[in-house]
PDB file of N, CA, C and O in Angstrom:
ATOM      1  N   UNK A   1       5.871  -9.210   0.727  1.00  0.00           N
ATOM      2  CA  UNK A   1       6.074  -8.772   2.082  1.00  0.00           C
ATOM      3  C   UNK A   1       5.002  -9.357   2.970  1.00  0.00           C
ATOM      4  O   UNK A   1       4.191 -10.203   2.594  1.00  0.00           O
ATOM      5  N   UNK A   2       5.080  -8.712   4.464  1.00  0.00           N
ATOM      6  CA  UNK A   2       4.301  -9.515   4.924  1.00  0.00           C
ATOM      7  C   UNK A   2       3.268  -8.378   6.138  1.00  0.00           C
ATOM      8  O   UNK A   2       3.344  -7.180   5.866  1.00  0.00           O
ATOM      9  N   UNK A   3       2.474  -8.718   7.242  1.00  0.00           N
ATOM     10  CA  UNK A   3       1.939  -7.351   7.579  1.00  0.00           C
ATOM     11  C   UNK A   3       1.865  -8.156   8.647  1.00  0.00           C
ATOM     12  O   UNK A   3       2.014  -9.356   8.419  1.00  0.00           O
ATOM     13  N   UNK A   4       1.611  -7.707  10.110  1.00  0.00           N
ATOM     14  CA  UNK A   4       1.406  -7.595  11.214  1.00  0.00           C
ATOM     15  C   UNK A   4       0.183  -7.008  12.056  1.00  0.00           C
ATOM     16  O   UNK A   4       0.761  -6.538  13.035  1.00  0.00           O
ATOM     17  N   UNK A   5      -1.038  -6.795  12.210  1.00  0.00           N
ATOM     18  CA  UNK A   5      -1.302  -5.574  13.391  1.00  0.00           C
ATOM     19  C   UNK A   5      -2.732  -5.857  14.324  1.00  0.00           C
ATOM     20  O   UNK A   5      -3.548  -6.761  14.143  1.00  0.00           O
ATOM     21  N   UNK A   6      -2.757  -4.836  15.328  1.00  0.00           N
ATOM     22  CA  UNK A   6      -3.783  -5.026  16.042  1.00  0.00           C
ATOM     23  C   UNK A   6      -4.851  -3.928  16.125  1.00  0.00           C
ATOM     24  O   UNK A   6      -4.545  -2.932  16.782  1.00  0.00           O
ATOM     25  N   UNK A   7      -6.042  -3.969  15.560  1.00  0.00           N
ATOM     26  CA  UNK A   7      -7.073  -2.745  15.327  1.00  0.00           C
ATOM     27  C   UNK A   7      -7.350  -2.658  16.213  1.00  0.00           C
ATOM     28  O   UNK A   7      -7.229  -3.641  16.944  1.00  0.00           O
ATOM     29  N   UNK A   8      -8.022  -1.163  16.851  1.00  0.00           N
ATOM     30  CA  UNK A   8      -8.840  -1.663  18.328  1.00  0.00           C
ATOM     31  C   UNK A   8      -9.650   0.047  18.123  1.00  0.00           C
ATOM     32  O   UNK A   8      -9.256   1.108  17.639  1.00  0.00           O
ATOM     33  N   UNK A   9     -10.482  -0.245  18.546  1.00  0.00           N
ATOM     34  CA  UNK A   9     -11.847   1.243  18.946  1.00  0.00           C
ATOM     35  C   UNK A   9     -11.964   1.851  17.447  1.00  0.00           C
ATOM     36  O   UNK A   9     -11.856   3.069  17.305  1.00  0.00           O
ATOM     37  N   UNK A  10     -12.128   1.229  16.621  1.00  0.00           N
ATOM     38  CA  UNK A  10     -12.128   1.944  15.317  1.00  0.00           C
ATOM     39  C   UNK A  10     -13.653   2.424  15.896  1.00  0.00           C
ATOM     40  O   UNK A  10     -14.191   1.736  16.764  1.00  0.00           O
ATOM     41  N   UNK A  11     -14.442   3.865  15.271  1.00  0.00           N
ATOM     42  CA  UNK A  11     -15.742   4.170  15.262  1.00  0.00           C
ATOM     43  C   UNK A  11     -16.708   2.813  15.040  1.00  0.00           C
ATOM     44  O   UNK A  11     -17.212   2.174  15.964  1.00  0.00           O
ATOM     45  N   UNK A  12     -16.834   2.552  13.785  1.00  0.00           N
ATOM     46  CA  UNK A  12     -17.514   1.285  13.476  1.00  0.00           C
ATOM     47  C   UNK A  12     -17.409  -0.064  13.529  1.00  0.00           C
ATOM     48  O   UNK A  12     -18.082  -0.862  12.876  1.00  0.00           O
ATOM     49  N   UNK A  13     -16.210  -0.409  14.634  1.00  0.00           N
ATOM     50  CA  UNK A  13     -16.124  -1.677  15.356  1.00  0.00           C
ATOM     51  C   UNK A  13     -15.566  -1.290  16.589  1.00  0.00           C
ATOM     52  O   UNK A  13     -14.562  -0.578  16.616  1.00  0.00           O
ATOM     53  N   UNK A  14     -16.044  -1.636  17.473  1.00  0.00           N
ATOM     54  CA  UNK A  14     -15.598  -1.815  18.724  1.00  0.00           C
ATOM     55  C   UNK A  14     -14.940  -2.733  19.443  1.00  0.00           C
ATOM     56  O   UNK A  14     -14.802  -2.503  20.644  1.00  0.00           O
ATOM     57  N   UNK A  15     -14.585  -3.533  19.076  1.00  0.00           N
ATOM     58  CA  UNK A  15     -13.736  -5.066  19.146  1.00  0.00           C
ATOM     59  C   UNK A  15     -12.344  -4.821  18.877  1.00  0.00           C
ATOM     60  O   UNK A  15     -11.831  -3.819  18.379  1.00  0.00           O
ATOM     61  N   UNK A  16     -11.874  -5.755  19.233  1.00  0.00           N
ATOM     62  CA  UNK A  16      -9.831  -5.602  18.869  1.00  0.00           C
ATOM     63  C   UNK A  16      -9.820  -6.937  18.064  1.00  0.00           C
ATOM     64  O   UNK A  16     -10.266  -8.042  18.373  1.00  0.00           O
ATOM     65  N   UNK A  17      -9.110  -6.461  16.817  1.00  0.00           N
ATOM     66  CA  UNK A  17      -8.737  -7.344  16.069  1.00  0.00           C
ATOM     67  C   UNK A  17      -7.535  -7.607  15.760  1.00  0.00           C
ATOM     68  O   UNK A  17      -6.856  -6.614  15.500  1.00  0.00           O
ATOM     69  N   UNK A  18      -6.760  -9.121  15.661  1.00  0.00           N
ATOM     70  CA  UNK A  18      -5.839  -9.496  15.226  1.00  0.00           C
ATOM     71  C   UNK A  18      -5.863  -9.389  14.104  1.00  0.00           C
ATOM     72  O   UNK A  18      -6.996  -9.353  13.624  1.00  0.00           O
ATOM     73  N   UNK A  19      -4.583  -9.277  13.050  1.00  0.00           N
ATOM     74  CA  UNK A  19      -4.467  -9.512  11.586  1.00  0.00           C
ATOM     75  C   UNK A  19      -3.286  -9.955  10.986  1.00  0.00           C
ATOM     76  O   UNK A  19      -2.315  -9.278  11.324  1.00  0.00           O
ATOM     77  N   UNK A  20      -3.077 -10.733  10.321  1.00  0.00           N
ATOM     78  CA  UNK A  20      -2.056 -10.812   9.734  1.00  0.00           C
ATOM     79  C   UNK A  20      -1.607 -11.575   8.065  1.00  0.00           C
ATOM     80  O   UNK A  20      -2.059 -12.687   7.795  1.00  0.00           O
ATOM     81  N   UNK A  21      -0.836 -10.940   7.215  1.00  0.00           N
ATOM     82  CA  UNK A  21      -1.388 -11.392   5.518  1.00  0.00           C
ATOM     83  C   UNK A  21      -0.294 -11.279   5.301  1.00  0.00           C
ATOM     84  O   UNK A  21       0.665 -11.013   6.026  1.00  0.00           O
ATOM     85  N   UNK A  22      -0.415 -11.533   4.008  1.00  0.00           N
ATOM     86  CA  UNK A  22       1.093 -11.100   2.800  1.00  0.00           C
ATOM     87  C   UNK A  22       0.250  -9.957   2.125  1.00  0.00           C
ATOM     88  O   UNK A  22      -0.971  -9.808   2.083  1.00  0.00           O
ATOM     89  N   UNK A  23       1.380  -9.115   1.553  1.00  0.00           N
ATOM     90  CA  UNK A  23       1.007  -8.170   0.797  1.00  0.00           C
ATOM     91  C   UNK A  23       2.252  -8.370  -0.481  1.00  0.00           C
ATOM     92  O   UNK A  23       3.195  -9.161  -0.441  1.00  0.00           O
ATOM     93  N   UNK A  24       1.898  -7.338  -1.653  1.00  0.00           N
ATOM     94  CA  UNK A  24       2.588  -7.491  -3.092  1.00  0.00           C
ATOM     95  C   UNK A  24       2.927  -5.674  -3.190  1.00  0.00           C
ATOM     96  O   UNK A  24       2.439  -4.747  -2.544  1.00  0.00           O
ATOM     97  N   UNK A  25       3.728  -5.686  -4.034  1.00  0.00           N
ATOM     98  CA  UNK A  25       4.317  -4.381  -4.255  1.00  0.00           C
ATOM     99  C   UNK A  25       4.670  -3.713  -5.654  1.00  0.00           C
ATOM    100  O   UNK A  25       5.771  -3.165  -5.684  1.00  0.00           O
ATOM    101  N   UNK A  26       3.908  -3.670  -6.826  1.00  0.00           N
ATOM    102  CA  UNK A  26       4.367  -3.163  -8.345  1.00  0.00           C
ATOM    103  C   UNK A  26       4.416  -1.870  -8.269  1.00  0.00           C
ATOM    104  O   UNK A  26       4.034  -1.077  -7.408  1.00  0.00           O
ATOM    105  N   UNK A  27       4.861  -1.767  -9.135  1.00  0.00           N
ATOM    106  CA  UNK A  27       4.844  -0.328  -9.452  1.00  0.00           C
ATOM    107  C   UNK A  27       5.842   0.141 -11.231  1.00  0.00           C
ATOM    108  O   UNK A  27       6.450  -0.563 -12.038  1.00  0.00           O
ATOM    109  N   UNK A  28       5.615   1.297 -11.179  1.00  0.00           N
ATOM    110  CA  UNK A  28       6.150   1.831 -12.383  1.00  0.00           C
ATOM    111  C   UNK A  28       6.521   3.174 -12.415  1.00  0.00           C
ATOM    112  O   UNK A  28       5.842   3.901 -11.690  1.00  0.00           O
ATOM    113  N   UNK A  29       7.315   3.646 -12.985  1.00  0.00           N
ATOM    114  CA  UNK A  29       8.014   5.053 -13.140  1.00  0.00           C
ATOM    115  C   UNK A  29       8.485   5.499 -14.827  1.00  0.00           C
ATOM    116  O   UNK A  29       9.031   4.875 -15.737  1.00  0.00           O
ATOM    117  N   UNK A  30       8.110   6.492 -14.724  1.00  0.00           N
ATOM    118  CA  UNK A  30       8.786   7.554 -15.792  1.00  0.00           C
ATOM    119  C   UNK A  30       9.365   8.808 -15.415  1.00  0.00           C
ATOM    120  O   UNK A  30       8.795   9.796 -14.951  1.00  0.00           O
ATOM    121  N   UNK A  31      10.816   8.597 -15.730  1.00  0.00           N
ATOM    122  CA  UNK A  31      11.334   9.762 -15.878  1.00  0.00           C
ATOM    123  C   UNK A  31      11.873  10.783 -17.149  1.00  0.00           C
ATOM    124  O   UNK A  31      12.707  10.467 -17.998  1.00  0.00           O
ATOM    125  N   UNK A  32      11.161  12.090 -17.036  1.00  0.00           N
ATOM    126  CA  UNK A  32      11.424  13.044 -17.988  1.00  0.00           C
ATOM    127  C   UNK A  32      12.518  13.253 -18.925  1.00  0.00           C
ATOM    128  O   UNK A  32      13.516  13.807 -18.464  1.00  0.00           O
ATOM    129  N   UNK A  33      12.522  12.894 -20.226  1.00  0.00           N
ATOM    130  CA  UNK A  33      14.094  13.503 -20.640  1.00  0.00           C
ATOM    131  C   UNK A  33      14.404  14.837 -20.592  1.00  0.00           C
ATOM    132  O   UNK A  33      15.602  15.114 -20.527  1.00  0.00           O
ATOM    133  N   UNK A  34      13.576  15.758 -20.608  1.00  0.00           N
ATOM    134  CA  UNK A  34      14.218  16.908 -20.717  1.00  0.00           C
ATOM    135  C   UNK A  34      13.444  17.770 -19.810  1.00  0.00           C
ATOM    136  O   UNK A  34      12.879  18.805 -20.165  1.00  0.00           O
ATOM    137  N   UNK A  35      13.449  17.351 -18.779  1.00  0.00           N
ATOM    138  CA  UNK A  35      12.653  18.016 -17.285  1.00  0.00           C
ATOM    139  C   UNK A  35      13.045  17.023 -15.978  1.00  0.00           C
ATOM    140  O   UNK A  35      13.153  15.802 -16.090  1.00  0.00           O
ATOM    141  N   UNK A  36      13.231  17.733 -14.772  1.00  0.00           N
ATOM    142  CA  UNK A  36      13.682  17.251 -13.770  1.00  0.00           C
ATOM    143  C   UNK A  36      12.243  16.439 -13.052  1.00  0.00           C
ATOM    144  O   UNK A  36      11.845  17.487 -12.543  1.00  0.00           O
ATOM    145  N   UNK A  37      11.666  15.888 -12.819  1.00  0.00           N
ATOM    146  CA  UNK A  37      10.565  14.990 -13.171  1.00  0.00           C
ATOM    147  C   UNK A  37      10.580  13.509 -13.554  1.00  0.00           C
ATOM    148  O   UNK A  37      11.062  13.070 -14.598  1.00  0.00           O
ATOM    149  N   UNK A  38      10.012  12.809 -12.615  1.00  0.00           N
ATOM    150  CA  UNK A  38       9.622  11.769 -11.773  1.00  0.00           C
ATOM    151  C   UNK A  38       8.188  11.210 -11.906  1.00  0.00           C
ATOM    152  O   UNK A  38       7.790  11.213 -10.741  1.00  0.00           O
ATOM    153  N   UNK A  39       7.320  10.791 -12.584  1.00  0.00           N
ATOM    154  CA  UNK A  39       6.162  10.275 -11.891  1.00  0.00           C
ATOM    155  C   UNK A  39       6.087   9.035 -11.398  1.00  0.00           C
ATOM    156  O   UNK A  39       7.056   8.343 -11.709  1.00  0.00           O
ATOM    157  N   UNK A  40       5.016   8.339 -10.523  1.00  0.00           N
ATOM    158  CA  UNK A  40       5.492   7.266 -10.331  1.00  0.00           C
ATOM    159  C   UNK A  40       3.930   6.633  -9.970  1.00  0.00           C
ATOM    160  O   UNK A  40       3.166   7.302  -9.275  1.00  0.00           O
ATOM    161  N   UNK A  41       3.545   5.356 -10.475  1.00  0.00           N
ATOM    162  CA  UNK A  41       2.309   4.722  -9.779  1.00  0.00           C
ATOM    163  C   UNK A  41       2.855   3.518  -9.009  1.00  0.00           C
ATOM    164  O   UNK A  41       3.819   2.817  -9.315  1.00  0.00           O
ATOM    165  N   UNK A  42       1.941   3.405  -7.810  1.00  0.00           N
ATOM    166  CA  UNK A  42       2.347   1.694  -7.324  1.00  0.00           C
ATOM    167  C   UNK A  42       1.159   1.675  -7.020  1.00  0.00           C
ATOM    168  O   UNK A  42       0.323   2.566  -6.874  1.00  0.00           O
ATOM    169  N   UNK A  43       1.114  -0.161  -6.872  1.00  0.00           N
ATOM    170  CA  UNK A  43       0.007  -1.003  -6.228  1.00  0.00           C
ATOM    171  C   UNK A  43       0.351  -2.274  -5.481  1.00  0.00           C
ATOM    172  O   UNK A  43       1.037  -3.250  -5.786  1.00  0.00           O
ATOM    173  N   UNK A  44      -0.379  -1.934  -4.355  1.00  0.00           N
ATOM    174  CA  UNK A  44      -0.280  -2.782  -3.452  1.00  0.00           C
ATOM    175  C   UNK A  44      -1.294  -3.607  -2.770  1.00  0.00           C
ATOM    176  O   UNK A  44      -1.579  -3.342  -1.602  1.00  0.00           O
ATOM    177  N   UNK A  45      -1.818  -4.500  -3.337  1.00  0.00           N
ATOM    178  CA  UNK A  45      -2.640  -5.287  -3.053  1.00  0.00           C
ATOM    179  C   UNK A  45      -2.482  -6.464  -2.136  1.00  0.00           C
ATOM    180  O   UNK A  45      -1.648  -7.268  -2.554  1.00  0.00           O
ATOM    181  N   UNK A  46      -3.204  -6.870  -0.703  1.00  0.00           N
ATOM    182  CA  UNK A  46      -2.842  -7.624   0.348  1.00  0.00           C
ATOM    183  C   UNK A  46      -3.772  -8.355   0.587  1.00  0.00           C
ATOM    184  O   UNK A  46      -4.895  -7.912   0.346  1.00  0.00           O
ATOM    185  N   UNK A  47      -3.655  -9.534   1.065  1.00  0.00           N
ATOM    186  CA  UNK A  47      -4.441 -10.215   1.547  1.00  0.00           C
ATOM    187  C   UNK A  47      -4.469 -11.063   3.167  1.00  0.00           C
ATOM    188  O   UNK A  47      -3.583 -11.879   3.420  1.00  0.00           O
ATOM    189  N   UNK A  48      -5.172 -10.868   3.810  1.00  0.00           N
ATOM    190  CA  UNK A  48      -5.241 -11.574   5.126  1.00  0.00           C
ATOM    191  C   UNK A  48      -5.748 -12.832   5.186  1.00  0.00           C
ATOM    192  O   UNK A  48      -6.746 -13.248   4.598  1.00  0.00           O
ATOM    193  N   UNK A  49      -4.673 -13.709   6.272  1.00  0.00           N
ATOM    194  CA  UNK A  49      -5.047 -14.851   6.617  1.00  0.00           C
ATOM    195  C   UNK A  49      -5.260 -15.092   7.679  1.00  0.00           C
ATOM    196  O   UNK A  49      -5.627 -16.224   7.995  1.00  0.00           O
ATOM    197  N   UNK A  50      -5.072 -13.938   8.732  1.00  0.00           N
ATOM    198  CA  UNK A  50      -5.722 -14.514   9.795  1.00  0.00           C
ATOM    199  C   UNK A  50      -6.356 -12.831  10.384  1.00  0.00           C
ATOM    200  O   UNK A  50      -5.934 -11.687  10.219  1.00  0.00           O
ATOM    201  N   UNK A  51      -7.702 -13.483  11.208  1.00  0.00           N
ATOM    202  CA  UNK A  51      -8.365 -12.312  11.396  1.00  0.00           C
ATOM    203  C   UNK A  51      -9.369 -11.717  10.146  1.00  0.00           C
ATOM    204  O   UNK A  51     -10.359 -12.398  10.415  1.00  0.00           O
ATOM    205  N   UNK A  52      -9.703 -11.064   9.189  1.00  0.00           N
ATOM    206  CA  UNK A  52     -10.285 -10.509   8.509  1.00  0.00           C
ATOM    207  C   UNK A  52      -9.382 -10.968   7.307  1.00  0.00           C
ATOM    208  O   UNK A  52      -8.267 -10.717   6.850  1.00  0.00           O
ATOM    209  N   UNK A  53     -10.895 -12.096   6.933  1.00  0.00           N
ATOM    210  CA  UNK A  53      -9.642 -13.078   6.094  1.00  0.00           C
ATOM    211  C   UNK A  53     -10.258 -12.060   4.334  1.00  0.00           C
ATOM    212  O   UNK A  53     -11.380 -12.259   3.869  1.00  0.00           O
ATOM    213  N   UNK A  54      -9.594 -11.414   3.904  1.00  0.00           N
ATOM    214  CA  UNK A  54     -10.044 -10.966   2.755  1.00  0.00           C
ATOM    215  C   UNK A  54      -8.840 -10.544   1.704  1.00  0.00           C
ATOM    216  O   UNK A  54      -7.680 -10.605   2.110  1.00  0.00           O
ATOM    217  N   UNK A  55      -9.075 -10.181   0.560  1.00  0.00           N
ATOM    218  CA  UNK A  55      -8.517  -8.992  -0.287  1.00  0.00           C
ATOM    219  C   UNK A  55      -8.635  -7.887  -0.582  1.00  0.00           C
ATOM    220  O   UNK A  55      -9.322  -7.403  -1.482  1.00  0.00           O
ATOM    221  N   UNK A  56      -7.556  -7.087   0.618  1.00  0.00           N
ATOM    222  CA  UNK A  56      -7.338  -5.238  -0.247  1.00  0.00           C
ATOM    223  C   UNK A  56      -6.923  -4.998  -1.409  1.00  0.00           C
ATOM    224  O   UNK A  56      -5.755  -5.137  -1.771  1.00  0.00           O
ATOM    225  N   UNK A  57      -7.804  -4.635  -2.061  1.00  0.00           N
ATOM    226  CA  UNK A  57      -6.695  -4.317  -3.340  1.00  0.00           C
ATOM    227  C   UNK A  57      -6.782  -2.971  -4.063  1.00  0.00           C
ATOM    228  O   UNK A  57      -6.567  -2.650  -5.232  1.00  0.00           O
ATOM    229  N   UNK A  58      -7.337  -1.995  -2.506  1.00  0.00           N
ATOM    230  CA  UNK A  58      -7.527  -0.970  -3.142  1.00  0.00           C
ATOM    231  C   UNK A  58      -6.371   0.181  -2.640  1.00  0.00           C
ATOM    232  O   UNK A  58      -6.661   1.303  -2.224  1.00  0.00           O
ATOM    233  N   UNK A  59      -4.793  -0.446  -2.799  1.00  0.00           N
ATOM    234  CA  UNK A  59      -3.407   0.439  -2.250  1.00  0.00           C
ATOM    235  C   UNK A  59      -3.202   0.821  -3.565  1.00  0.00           C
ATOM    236  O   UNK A  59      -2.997   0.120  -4.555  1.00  0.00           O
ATOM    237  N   UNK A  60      -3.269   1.810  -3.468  1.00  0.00           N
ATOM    238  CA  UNK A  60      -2.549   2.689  -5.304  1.00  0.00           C
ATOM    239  C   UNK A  60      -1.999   3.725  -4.581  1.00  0.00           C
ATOM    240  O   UNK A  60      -2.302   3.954  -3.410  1.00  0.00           O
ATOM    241  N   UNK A  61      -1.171   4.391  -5.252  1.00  0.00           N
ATOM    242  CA  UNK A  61       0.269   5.608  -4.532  1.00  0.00           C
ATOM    243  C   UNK A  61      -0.188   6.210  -6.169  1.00  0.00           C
ATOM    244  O   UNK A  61      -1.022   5.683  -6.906  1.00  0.00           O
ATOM    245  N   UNK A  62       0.403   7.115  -6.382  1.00  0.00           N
ATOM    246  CA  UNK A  62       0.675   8.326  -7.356  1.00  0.00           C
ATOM    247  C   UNK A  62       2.096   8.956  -6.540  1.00  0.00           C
ATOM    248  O   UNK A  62       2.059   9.094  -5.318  1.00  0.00           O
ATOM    249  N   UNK A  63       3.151   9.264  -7.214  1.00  0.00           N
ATOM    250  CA  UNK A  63       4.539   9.975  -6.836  1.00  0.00           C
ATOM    251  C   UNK A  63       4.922  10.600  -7.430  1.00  0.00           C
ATOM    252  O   UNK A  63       5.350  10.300  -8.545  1.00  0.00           O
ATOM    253  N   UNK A  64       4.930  11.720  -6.946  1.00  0.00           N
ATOM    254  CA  UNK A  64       5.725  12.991  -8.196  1.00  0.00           C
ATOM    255  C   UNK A  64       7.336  13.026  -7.051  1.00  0.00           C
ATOM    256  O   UNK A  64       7.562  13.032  -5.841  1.00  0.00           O
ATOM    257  N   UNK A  65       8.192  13.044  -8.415  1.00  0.00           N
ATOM    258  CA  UNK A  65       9.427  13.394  -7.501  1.00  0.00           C
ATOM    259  C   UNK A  65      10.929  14.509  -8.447  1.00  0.00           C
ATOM    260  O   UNK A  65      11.276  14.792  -9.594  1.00  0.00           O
ATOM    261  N   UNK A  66      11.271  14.726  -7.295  1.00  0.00           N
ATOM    262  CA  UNK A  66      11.705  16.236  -8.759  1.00  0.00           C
ATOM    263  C   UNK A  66      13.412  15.602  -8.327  1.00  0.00           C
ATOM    264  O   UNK A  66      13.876  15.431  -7.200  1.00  0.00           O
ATOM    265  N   UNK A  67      13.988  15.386  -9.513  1.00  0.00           N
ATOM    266  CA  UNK A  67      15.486  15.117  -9.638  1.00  0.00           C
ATOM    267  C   UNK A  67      16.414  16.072  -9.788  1.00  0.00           C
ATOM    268  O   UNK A  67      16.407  17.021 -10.572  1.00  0.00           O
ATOM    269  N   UNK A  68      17.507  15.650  -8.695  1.00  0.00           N
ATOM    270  CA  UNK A  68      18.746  16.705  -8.858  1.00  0.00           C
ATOM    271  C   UNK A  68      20.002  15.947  -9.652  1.00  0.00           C
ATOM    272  O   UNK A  68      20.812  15.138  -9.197  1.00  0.00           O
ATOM    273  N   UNK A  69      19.858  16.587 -11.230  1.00  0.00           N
ATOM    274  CA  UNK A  69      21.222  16.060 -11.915  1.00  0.00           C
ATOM    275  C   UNK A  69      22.525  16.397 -11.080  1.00  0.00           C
ATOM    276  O   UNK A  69      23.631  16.050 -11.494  1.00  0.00           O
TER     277      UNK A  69
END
């Protein structure tokens, strides 16, 4: 995927910043056999190429999700 945005008055910068990167999307799931139950991890790690040229790679999710048979 890809990202878009414009920072501006954060506390610890005062400047407006352009940004823009690709980002990635994994993830994994288990569901319960004998419980209505869902867990789920993802990671999403991005990188910018313009503006704050770096690597995030600190997007992790945790998902609990409860299923209706």
């Amino acid at each position: 995927g890809a990202h878009v945005g414009i920072f501006d008055n954060y506390k610890w910068d005062k400047s407006k910043t352009a940004m823009a990167g690709i980002d990635a999307l994994i993830g994994i799931e288990y569901t319960f056999p004998t419980a209505p139950f869902t867990l789920g991890l993802d990671y999403k790690p991005a990188f910018n190429f313009i503006g704050d040229n770096r690597i995030w790679a600190d997007g992790v999710g945790l998902s609990f999700k409860f299923n209706i048979r």
